[in-house]
C-alpha positions in Angstrom: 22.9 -15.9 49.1 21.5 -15.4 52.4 18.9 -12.7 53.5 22.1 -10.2 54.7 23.8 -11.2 51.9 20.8 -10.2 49.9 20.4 -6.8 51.1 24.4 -6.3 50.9 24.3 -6.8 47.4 21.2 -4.6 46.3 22.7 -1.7 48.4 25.8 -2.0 46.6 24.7 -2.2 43.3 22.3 1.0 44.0 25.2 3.0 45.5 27.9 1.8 43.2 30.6 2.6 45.7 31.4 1.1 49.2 32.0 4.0 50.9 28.4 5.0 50.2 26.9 1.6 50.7 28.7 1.3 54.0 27.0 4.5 55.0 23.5 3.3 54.1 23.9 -0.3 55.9 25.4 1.4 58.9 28.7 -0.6 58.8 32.8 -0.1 58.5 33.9 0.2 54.5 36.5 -2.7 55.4 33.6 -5.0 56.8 31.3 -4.2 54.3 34.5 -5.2 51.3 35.2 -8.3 53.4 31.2 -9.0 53.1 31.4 -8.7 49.6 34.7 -11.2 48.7 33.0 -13.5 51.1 30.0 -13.4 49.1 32.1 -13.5 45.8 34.0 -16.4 47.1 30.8 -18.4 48.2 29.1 -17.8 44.7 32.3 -18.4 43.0 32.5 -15.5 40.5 32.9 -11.8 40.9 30.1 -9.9 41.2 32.1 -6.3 40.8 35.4 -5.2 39.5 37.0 -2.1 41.1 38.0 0.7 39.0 38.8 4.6 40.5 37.2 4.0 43.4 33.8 2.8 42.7 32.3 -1.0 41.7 31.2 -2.1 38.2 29.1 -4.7 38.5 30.0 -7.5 36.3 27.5 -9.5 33.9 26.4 -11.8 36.5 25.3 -8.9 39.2 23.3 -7.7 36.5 21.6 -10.7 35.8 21.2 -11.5 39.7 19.6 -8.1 40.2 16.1 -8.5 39.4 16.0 -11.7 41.4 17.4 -10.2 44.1 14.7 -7.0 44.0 12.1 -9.9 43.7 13.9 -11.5 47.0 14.2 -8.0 49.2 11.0 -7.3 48.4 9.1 -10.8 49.6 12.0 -10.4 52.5 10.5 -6.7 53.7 6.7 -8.3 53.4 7.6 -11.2 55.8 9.1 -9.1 58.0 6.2 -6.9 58.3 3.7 -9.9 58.5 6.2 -11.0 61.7 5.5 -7.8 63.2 1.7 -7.1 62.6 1.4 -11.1 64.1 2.9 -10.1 67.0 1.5 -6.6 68.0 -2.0 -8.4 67.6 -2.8 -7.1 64.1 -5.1 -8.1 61.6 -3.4 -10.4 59.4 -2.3 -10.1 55.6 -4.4 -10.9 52.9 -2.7 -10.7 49.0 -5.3 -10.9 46.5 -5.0 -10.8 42.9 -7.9 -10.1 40.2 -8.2 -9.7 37.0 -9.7 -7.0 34.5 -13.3 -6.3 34.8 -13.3 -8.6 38.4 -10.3 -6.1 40.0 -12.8 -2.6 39.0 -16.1 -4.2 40.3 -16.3 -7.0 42.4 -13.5 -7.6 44.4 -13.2 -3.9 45.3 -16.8 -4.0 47.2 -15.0 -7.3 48.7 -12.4 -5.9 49.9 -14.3 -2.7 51.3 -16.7 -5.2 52.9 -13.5 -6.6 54.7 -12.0 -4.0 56.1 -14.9 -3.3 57.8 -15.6 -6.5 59.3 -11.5 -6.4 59.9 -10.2 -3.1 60.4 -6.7 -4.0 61.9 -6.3 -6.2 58.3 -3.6 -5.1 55.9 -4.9 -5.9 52.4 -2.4 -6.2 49.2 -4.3 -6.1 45.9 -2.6 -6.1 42.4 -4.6 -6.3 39.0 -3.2 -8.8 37.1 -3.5 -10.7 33.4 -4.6 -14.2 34.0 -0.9 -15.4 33.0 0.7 -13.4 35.4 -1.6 -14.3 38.0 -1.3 -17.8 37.4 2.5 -16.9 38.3 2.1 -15.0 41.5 -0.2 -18.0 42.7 2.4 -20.4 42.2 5.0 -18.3 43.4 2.9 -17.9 46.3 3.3 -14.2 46.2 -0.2 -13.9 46.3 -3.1 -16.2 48.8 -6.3 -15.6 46.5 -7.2 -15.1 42.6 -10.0 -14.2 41.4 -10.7 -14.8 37.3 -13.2 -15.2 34.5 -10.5 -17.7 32.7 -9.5 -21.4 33.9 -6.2 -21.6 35.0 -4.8 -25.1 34.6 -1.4 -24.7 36.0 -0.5 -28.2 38.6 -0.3 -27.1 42.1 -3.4 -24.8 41.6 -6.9 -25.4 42.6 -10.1 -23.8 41.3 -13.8 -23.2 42.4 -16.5 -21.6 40.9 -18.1 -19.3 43.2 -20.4 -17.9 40.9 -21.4 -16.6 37.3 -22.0 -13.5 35.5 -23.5 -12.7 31.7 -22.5 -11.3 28.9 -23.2 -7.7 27.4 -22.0 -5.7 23.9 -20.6 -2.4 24.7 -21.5 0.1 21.8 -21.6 4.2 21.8 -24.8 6.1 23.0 -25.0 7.6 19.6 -24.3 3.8 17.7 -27.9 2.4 15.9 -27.6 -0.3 17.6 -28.0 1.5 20.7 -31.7 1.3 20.5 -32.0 -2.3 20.6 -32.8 -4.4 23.8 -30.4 -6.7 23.3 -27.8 -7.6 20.5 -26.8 -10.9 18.8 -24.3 -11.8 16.7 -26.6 -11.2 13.9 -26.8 -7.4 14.5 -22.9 -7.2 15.0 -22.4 -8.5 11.9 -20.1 -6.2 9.8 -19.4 -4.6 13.1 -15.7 -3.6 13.5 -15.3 -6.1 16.6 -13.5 -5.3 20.1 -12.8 -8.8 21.3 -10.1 -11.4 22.7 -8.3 -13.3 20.0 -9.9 -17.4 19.3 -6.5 -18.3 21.5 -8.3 -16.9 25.1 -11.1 -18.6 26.2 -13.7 -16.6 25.9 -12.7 -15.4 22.3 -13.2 -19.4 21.7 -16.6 -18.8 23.0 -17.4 -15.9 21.3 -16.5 -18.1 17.7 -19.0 -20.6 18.6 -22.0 -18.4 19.6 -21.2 -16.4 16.2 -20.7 -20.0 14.5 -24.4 -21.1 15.4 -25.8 -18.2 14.2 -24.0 -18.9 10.8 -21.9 -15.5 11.3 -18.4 -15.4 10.8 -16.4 -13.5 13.8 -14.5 -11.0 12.3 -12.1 -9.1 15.5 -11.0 -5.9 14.2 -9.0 -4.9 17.5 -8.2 -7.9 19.5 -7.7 -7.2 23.4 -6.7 -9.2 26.4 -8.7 -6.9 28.7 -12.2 -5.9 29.3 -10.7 -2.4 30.3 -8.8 -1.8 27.1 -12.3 -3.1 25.2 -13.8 -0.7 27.4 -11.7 2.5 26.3 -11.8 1.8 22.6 -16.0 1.4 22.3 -15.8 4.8 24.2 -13.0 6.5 21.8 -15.2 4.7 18.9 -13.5 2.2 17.8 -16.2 -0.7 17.3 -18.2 -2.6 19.3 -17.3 -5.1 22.1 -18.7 -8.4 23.5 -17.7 -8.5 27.2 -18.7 -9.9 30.4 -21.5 -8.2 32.4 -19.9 -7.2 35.3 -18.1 -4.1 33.0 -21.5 -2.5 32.8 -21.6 -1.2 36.4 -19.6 1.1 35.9 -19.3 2.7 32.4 -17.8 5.9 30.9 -19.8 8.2 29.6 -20.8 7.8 26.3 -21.0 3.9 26.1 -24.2 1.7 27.0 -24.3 -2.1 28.0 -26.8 -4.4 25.8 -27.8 -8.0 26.6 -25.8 -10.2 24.1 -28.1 -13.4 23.2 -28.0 -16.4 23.0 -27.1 -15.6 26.7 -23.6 -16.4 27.1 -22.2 -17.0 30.4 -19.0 -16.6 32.0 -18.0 -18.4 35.4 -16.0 -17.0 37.9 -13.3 -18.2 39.7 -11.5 -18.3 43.1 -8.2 -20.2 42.4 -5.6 -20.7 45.0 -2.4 -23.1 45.7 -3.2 -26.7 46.8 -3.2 -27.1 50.0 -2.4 -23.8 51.3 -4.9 -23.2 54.2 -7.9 -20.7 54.5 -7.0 -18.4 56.7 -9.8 -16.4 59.1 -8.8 -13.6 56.6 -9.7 -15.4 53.4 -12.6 -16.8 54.3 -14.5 -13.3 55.2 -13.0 -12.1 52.1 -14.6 -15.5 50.0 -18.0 -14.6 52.2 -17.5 -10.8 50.8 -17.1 -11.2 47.1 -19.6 -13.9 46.8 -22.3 -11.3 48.4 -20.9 -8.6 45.8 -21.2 -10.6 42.9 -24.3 -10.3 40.2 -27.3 -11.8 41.6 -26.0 -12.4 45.3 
């Protein structure tokens, strides 16, 4: 399917009749039916069957749909990337982060940025590290930032910096008057924590493992924000990286967690894609907003 083709289709399949569709595209209801056999014809299966007056989409217009939404939408972002480069804009930067990095870090980044680069469109999703692995490949975003490895081929990874560890625990909790907690002290703590298959719940099992503990995870998480809202609901204790305690909710405190555990963050990106004017300011940013910088 081609890009009109594309667009043909999703209009279709939103309106559900050609008479409508027609109306939306701006085109004659024969020319838009011819459009549609000819794009049946090239595909080589129907993609509605006619009944009363309107179009049923068949099993395979279903199943193209998403794809297609996917398609229109990377279609209406090139398009306005065409245009900004030719009016003299900024430049597009797509940045992905995840958890704790996307509500601490990468936000002073990208404030940083637009003020060095006010013209600049930015795109910024929060992602889990699986699904930003995916957008990186997929190229639908340029940068990731993450506190995991990613080891997917046609990705590259640097280390631009590092960040501790802390135990989240309610104002009111005992523990809360300690200067830093261990696994010793968590002990028999109902646990907040990612699950031994994550790589920092494997970390977690062998700090706990030296210190002749055994990790017990009551509530197992994939995010530092869901850790985040169950400490303050009171749901147990949490072992997280440090970079959650500059911002916390009422009612929680951050702790040292020792032996000092440290977590390394990444930039990844897709081999050999270029660093644009726009990504390195960015890279410049976020390294000056991380811990210690």
């Amino acid at each position: 399917m081609n890009a009109r083709e594309i667009e043909i289709f999703r209009t279709v399949m939103r309106c559900r009749t050609l008479s409508a569709a027609a109306e939306v595209l701006h085109v004659s209801q024969p020319a838009l039916s011819k459009a549609v056999r000819h794009c049946e014809d090239r595909l080589g299966y129907p993609l509605f069957l006619r009944r009363a007056g309107r179009l049923v989409p068949t099993a395979q217009a279903e199943e193209l749909l998403p794809e297609v939404e996917r398609l229109f939408r990377e279609m209406q972002g090139l398009k306005a990337l065409a245009r900004e480069l030719g009016g003299g804009g900024g430049g597009v930067l797509r940045i992905g982060a995840t958890s704790s990095l996307a509500v601490s870090a990468v936000p002073k980044a990208i404030a940083a940025l637009r003020r060095e680069h006010p013209a600049a469109r930015i795109v910024f999703h929060l992602l889990p590290v699986s699904e930003l692995a995916e957008a990186l490949v997929a190229r639908r975003i340029d940068l990731g930032v993450a506190l995991s490895p990613i080891g997917l081929p046609g990705l590259e990874t640097s280390e631009i910096g590092t960040t501790s560890c802390v135990v989240l625990i309610r104002t009111q909790h005992p523990l809360a008057r300690r200067k830093q907690l261990g696994p010793k002290h968590l002990a028999g703590e109902p646990e907040i924590g990612f699950g031994s298959w994550l790589d920092f719940g494997r970390s977690l099992d062998a700090a706990f493992e030296q210190a002749g503990i055994e990790r017990r995870v009551a509530i197992e998480v994939g995010t530092t924000l869901s850790a985040m809202a169950l400490v303050r609901e009171g749901a147990g204790v949490a072992v997280v990286d440090g970079l959650s305690a500059r911002d916390l909710p009422p009612g929680v405190v951050a702790r040292p967690f020792v032996p000092a555990l440290r977590r390394r963050i990444l930039l990844v990106r897709a081999v050999g894609l270029g660093t644009s004017k726009l990504a390195s300011s960015f890279i410049a940013a976020l390294r000056a907003a991380l811990p210690g910088s």
